[in-house]
C-alpha positions as CSV (number, residue, x, y, z in Angstrom):
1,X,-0.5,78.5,72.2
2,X,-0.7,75.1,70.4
3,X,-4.2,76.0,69.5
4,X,-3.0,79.3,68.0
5,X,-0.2,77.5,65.7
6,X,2.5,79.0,67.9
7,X,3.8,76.1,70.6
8,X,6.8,75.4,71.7
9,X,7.1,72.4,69.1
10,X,6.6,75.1,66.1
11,X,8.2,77.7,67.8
12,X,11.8,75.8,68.9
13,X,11.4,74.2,65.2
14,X,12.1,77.8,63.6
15,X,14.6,78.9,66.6
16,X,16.4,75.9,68.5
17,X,17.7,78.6,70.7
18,X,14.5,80.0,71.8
19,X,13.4,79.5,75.7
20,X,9.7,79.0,76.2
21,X,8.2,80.1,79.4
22,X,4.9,78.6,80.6
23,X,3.2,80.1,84.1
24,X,0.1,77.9,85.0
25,X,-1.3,76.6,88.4
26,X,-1.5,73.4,88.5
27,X,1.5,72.6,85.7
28,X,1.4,71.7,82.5
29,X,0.4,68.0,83.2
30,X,-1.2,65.8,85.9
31,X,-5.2,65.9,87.2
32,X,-5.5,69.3,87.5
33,X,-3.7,70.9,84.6
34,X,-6.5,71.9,83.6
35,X,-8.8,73.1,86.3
36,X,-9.3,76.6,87.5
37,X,-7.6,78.0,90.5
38,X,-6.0,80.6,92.2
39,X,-3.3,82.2,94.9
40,X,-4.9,80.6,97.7
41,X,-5.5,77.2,96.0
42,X,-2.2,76.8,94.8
43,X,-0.4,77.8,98.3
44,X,-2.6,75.4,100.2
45,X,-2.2,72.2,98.2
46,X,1.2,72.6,97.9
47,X,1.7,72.9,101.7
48,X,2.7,76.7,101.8
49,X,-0.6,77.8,103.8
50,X,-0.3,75.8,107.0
51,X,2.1,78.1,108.3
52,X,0.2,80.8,107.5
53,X,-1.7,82.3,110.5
54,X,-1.9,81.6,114.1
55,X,-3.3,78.6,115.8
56,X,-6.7,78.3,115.9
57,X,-7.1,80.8,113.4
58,X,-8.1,80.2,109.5
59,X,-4.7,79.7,107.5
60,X,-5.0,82.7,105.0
61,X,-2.2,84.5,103.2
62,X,-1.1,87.3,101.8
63,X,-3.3,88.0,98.9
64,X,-1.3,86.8,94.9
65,X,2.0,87.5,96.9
66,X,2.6,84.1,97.8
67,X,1.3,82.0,94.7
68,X,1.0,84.2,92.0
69,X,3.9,86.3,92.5
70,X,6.1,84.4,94.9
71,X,5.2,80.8,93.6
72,X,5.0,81.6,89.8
73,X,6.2,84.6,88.2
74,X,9.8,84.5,90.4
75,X,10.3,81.3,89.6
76,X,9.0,81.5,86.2
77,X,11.9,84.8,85.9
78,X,14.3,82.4,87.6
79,X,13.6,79.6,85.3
80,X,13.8,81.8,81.9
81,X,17.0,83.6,83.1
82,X,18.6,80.1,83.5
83,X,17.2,79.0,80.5
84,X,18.8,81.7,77.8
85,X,22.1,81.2,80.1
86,X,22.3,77.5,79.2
87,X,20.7,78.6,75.6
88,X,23.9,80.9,75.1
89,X,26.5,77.9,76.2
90,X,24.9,75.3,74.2
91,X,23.0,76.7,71.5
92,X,19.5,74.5,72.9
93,X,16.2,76.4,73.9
94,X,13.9,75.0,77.0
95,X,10.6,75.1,77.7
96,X,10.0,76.0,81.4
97,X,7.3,74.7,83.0
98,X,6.9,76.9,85.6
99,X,3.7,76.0,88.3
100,X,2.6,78.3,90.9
101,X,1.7,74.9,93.1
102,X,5.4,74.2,92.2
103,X,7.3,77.1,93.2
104,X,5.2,77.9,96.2
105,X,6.2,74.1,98.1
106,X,9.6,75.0,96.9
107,X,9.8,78.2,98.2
108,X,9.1,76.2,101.5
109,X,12.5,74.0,101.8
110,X,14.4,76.6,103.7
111,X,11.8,75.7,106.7
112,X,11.6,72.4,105.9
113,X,15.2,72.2,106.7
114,X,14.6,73.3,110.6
115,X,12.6,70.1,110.9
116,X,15.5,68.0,111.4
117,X,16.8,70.5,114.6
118,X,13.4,70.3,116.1
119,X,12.7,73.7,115.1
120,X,9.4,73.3,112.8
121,X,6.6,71.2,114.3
122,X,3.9,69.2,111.9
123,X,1.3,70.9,114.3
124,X,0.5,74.8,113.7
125,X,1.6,77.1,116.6
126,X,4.8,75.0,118.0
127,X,7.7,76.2,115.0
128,X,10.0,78.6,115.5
129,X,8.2,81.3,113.0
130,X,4.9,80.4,113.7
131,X,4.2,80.2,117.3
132,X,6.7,81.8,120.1
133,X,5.1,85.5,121.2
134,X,8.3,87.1,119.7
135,X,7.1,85.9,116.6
136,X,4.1,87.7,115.7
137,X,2.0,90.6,115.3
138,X,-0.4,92.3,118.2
139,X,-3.1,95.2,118.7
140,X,-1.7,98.2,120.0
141,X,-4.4,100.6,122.1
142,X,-5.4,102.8,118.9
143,X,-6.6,99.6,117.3
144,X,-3.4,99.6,114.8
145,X,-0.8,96.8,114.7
146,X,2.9,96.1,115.4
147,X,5.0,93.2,114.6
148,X,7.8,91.7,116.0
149,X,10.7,89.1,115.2
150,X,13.1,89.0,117.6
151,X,14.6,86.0,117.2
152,X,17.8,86.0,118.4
153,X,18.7,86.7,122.0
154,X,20.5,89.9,121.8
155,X,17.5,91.2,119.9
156,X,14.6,89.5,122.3
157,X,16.7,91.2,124.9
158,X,16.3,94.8,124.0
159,X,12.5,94.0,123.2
160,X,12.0,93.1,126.7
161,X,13.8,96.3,127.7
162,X,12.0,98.7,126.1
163,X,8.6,97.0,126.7
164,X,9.4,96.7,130.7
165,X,9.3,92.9,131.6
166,X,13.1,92.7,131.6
167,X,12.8,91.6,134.8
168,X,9.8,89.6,134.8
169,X,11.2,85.7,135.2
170,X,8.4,84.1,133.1
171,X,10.0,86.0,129.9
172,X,14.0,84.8,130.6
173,X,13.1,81.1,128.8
174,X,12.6,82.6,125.0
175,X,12.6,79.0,123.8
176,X,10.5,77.8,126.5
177,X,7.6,76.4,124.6
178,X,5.3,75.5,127.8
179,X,5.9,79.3,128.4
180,X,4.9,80.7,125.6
181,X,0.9,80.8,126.3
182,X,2.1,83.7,129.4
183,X,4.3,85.3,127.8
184,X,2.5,86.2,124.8
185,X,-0.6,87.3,127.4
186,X,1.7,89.6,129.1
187,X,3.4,90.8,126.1
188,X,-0.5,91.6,124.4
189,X,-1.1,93.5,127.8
190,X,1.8,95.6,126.8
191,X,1.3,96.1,123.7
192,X,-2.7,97.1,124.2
193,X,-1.3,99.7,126.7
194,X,-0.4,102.3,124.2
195,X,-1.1,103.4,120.3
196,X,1.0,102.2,117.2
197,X,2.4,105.1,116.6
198,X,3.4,105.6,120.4
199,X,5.1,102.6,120.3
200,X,6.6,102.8,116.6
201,X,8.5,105.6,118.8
202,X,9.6,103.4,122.0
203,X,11.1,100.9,119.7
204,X,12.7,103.8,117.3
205,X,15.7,102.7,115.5
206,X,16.3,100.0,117.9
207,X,17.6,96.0,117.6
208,X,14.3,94.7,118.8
209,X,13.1,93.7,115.3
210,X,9.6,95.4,115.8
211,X,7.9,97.9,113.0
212,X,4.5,98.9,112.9
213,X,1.7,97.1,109.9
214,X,0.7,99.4,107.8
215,X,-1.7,99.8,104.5
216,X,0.1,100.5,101.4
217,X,-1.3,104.4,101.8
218,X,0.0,104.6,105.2
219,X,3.6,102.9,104.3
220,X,3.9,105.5,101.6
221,X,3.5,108.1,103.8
222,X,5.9,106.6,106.5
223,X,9.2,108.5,106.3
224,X,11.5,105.3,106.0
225,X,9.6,104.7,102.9
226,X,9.5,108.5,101.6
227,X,13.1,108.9,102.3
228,X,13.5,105.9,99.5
229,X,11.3,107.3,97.2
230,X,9.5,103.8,97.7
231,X,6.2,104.6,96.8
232,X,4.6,107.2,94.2
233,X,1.5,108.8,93.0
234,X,0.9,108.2,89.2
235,X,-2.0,108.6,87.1
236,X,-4.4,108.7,89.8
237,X,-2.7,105.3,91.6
238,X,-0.3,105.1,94.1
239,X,2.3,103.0,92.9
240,X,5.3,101.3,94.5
241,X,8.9,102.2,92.8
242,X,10.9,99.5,90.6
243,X,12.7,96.9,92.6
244,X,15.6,96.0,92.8
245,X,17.6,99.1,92.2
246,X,20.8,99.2,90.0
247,X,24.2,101.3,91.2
248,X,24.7,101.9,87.2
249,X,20.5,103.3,86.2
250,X,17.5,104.9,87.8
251,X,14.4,103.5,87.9
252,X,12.2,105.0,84.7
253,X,9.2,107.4,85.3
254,X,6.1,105.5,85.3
255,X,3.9,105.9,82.4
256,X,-0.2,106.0,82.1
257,X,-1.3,102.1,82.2
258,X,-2.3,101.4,78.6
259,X,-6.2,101.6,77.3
260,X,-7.6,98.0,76.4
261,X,-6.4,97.6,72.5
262,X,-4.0,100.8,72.4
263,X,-0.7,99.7,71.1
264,X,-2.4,96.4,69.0
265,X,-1.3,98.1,65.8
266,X,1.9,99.0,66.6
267,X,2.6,95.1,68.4
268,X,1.3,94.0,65.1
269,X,3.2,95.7,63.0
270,X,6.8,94.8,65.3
271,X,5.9,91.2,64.5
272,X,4.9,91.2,61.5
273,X,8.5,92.9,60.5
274,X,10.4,90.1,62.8
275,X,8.1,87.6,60.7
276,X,9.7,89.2,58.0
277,X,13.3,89.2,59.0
278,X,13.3,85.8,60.4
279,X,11.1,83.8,58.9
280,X,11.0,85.3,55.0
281,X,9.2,82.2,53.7
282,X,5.7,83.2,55.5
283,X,3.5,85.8,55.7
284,X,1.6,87.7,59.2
285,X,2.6,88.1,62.3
């Protein structure tokens, strides 16, 4: 932008008021400010990745979810929303300097708050999200997948009823971490003993916290997701519905993703009249 003419210096000079948004990787100073990067790289230097997978397994999250759009854009909304709130008190613009590597270790304090109760551990596979057997996800007989989060002891109850080992006394110590190892093992046995879809309907509309893991195709044929008109077939794409939802509007049709260059003229010409109006002095957009 400063190479264009258009920085936030030149930009806040014409319009004290305005609020500048900036999404990068690495920030907007330091060593790497200006070195390549992605998702990945972001989440795993900022600490976000180490919770990421199992134990002895290759930390690896879920792909642009957790930097890009978790990390930066969010927080990059967040900051902008916050800025024009505190533009409309005071009459002052911002620049946000919004940084995937940033918002992604932020995004992190609500865990780093368990630390103190002895509830997240330095080393992988001991916290209470990343390493108890009711904390996971495991291969059903069909090959498919089914996670659970049962948590709490009312819910890890009625998981244990409706897989069986209710009355198995290696599974009664939930926070048992020296038990963890066997019950895990027994719970996989379970799991492997029937398909996805088999146990999708054990669990039904029960406390235990369990749902299958589907692919986006799949989800948008599940009927959960059909009943909430979740996903939709558009132009070809499937396409998930606007989020969130608003009591007072409905979410707008989708419409046919532009062509490379189609609306130039038309963005042109919508600047080059606000040039006009707020800035009569100068000419182009």
């Amino acid at each position: 932008m400063e190479r264009l003419g258009i920085g936030p210096a030149e930009c806040l000079a014409i319009n004290p008021r305005l609020v500048f948004g900036r999404m990068t990787g690495w920030g907007q100073e330091g060593a790497l400010s200006r070195a390549a990067g992605h998702d990945m790289n972001y989440a795993s230097l900022s600490g976000a990745l180490w919770y990421a997978s199992p134990p002895g397994v290759e930390p690896f999250g879920t792909p642009t979810v957790l930097g890009d759009i978790g990390g930066g854009a969010l927080y990059l909304v967040i900051g902008l929303l916050m800025g024009i709130m505190r533009a409309r008190e005071t009459g002052e613009g911002t620049v946000i300097d919004a940084a995937i590597v940033d918002g992604s270790a932020h995004s992190l304090n609500l865990l780093m708050a368990l630390a103190g109760s002895g509830m997240l551990a330095e080393e992988r596979g001991q916290s209470l999200l990343d390493g108890p057997p009711w904390s996971r996800s495991y291969r059903c007989a069909d090959g498919g997948f089914m996670s659970v989060q049962c948590i709490e002891p009312q819910f890890y109850r009625q998981f244990l009823e409706i897989l069986g080992l209710s009355d198995e006394p290696e599974m009664a110590a939930q926070m048992d971490r020296a038990k963890w190892p066997r019950q895990a093992a027994m719970i996989e046995a379970c799991f492997l003993s029937r398909s996805r879809d088999e146990w999708e309907c054990a669990f039904g509309t029960s406390d235990a916290c369990v749902a299958p893991v589907l692919s986006p195709h799949q989800a948008a044929r599940h009927r959960i997701n059909k009943d909430r008109g979740m996903w939709t077939e558009a132009f070809g794409l499937l396409q998930a519905m606007p989020a969130p939802r608003f009591s007072t509007s409905s979410p707008r049709r989708l419409t046919e993703p532009p062509a490379r260059g189609q609306h130039t003229a038309e963005i042109l010409a919508e600047l080059t009249a606000r040039n006009a109006r707020y800035c009569p002095n100068t000419s182009g957009p």
